[in-house]
N, C-alpha and C positions, 0 to 999 in steps of 0.2 A: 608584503602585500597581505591584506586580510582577506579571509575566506568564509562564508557567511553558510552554512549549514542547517536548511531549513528540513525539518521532519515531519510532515502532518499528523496526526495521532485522534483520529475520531473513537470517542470512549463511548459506553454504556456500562453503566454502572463503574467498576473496576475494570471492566474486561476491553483491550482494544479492537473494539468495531471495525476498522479498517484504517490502514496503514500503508506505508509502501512496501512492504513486504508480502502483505495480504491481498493488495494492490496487482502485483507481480503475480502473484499464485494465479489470482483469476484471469489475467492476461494468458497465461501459460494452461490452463483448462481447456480455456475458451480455444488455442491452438491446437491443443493435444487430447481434447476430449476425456482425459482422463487425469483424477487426480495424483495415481502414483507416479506417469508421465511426467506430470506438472511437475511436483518433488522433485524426481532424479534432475530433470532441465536446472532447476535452481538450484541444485544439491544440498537438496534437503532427504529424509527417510520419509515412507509412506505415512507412517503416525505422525509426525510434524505436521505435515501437509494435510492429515485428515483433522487433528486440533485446531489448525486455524479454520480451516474451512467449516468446521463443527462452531465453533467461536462465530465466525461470521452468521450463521444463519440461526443461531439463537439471538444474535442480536438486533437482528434485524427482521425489520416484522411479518417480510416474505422472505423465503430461503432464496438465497444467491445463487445456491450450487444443487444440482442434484443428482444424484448418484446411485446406478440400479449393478446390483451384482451381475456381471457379463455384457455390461452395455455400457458400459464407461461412466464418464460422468459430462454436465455441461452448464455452464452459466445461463441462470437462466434471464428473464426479460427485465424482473428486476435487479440481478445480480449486473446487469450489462449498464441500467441504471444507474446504479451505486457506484461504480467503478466509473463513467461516464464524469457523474457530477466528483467524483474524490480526485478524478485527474485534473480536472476544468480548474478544481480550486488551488491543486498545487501549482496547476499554471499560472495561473494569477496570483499567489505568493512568490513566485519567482519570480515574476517579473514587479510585483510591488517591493520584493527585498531589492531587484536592479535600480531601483530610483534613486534619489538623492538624500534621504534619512541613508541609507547604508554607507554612501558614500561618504558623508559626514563623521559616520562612525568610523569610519577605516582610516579616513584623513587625521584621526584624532590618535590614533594607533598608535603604541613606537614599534617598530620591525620586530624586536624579540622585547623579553620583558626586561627590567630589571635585575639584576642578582642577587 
């Protein structure tokens, strides 16, 4: 059985804009208020967690996230936005990839490859 592995990867310039990884982070802010929180939840380090979140808000033409020393951090209205419309469309690649082109492709498969 074939298994079909969709990624979203919204770019600007080089740099990935938002992703499911990035995706995730701000889910996990928006819960935890805070980006080190975020991190350790996804087990990731503080620095990992503050590079994407750095990344995201240079990319994007209002910051997603923001972050006051002793007050946490929190997605803001566009970040809620961005994250909003990047789910919606992976939605609708998953379910555009469950149609009938995938399954044509899978039907045409052989189980493992050749040797």
């Amino acid at each position: 059985i074939a298994r079909l592995k969709l990624k979203l990867q919204l770019f600007c310039g080089d740099e990935i804009a938002m992703g499911p990884g990035k995706a995730a982070l701000l889910q996990a802010i928006a819960r935890t208020g805070s980006i080190s929180a975020a991190g350790r939840e996804l087990g990731m380090s503080y620095r990992r967690a503050w590079v994407l979140v750095d990344t995201m808000n240079r990319c994007f033409a209002r910051p997603l996230v923001e972050a006051h020393s002793g007050s946490g951090a929190w997605v803001t209205e566009a970040g809620e936005a961005a994250l909003a419309d990047y789910l919606a469309l992976a939605e609708a690649a998953g379910k555009a990839a469950a149609g009938p082109h995938f399954a044509r492709l899978e039907a045409a498969l052989r189980e493992l490859p050749e040797p």
